[in-house]
C-alpha positions as CSV (number, residue, x, y, z in Angstrom):
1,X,107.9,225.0,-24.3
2,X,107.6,228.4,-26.2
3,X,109.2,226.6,-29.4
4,X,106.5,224.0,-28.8
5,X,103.9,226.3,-28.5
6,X,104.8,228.5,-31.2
7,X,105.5,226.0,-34.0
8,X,102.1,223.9,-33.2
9,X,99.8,227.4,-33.9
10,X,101.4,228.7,-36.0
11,X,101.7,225.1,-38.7
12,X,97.9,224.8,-37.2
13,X,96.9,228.2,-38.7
14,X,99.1,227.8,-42.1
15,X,97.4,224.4,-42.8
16,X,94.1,225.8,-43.2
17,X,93.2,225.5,-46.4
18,X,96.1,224.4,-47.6
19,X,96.6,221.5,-50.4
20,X,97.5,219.0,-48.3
21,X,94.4,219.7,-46.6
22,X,92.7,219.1,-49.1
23,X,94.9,215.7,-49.7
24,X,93.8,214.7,-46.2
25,X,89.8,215.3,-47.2
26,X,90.7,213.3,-50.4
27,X,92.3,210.4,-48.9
28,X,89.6,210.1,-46.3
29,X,87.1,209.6,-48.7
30,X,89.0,206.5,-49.9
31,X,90.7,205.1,-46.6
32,X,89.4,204.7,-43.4
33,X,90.3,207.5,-41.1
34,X,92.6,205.7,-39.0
35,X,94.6,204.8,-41.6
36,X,95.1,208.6,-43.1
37,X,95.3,210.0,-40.0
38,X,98.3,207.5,-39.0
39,X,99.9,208.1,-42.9
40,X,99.9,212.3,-42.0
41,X,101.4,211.6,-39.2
42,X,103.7,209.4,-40.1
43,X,104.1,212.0,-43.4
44,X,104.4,214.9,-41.0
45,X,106.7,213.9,-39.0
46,X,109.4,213.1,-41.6
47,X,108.9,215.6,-43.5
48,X,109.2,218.2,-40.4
49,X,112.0,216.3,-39.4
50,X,114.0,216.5,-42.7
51,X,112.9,220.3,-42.6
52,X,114.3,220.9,-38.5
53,X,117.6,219.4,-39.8
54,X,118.7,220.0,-43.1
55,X,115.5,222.0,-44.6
56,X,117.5,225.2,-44.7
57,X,120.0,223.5,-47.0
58,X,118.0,222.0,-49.4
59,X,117.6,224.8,-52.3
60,X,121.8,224.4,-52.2
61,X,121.0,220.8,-53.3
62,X,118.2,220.7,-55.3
63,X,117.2,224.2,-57.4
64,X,114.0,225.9,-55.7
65,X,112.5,225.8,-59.8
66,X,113.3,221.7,-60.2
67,X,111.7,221.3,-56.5
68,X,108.7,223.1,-57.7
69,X,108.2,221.2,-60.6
70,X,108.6,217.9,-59.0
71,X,105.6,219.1,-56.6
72,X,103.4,220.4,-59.4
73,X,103.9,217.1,-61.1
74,X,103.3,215.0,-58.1
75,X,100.1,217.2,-58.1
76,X,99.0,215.9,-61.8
77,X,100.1,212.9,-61.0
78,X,97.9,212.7,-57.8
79,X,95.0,214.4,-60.2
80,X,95.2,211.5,-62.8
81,X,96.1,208.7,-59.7
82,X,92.1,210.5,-58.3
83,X,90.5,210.0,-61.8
84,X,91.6,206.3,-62.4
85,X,91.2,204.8,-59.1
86,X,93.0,201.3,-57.7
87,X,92.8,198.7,-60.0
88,X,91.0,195.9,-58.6
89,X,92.4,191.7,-57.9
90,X,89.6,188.9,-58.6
91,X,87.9,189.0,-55.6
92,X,87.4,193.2,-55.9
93,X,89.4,194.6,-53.2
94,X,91.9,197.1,-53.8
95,X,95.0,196.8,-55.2
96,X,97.6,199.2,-53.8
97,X,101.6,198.5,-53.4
98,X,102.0,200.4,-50.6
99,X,98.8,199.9,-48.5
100,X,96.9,203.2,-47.5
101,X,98.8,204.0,-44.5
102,X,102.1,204.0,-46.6
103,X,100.3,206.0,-49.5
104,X,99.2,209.2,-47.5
105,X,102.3,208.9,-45.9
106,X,104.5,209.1,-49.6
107,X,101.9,211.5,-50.5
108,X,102.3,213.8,-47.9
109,X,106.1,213.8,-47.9
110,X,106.4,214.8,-51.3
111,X,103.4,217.5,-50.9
112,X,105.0,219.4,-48.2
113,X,108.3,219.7,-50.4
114,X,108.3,223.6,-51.1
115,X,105.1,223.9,-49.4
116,X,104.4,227.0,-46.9
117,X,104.2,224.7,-43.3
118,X,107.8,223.3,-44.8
119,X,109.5,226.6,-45.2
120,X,107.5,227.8,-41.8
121,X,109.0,224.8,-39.6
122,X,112.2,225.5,-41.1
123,X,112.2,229.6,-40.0
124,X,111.0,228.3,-36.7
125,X,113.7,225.9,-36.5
126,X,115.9,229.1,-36.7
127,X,113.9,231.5,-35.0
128,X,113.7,228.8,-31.3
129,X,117.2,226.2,-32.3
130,X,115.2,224.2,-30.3
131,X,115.2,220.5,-31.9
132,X,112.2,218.6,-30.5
133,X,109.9,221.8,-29.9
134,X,110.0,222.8,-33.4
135,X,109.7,219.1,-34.7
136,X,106.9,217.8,-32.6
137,X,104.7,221.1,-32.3
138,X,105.1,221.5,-35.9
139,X,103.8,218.3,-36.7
140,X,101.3,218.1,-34.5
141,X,99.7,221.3,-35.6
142,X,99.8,219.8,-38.9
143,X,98.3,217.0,-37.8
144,X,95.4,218.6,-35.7
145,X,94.9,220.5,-39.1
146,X,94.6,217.2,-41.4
147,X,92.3,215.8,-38.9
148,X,90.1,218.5,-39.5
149,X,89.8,217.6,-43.2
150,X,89.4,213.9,-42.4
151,X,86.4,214.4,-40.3
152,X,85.1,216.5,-43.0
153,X,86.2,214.0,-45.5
154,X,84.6,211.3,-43.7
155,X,81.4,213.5,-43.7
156,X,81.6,214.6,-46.9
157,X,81.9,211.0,-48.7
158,X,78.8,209.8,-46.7
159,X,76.8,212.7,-48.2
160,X,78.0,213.5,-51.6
161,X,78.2,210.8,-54.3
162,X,81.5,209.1,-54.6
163,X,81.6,210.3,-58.7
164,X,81.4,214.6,-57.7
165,X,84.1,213.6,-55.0
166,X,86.3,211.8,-57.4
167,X,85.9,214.4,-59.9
168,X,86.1,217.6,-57.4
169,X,89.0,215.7,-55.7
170,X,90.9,215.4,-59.2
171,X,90.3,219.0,-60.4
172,X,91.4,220.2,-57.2
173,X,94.7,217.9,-57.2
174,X,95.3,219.1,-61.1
175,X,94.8,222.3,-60.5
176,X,97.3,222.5,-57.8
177,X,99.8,221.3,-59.7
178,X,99.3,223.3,-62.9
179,X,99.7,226.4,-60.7
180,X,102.5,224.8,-58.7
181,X,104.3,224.3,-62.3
182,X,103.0,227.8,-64.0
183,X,104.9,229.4,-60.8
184,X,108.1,227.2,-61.0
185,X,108.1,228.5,-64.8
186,X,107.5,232.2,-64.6
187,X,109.8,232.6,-61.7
């Protein structure tokens, strides 16, 4: 139960104001709530699960700098993805391949590659060896953290007009990335 514990504070406290935070608040200004809270989760829990078991070996596959770079450019990519929107069918309604649910889900997978919550589930993976505490308090924290930015997503796009979110959202998503890729580089 410590493991538990443990891993869901401490992922909790090292969302906060972290960029897939901020990909939660984005997302919930375009999906309903539901269906980004269900994609994190979804997200989350693979991603913690692919850091429990094989996280630790993962820079002996795939360089630390190419990792970062593939982040940073998921990053732009999200940016530009913000500033263009969905393309629209005939009858106006979104147009998406994967759905939303399937979207934050992709989205969050590739964010926490490298990020600070994925390299923190994997010490606590070493730090407790225990399996399912590490895993689900790790992703739940992460969870209850991303929910906090959909509620204030949710909040936020009822309030503010949709162009300053859009525009905001992108910046923030570009910006990211640029600094994700400026660090890959000058490391």
């Amino acid at each position: 139960m410590i493991s538990f514990f443990s891993s869901l504070i401490l992922i909790f406290i090292a969302e906060l104001g972290d960029k897939t935070q901020l990909l939660a608040l984005s997302f919930a200004t375009k999906y309903k709530p539901v269906k980004v809270l269900t994609g994190v989760f979804i997200g989350t829990l693979v991603v913690h699960l692919f850091s429990v078991v094989i996280g630790e070996k993962l820079t002996s596959f795939i360089p630390e700098f190419i990792l970062r770079l593939i982040i940073g450019l998921s990053f732009v990519g999200f940016g530009i993805w913000t500033l263009k929107g969905d393309s629209c069918d005939e009858n106006n309604q979104k147009v998406n391949k994967f759905g939303p649910v399937m979207t934050v889900a992709i989205a969050f997978f590739l964010a926490e590659l490298g990020d600070k919550t994925q390299l923190a589930t994997i010490s606590l993976a070493a730090k407790y060896r225990s399996f399912i505490g590490v895993w689900l308090g790790s992703s739940l924290g992460m969870v209850f953290s991303d929910g906090l930015a959909i509620i204030v997503g949710v909040v936020a796009g009822k309030k503010i007009p949709e162009k300053i979110i859009k525009y905001v959202s992108a910046s923030i998503f570009i910006l990211f990335g640029a600094l994700i890729i400026i660090e890959a580089l000058t490391k």
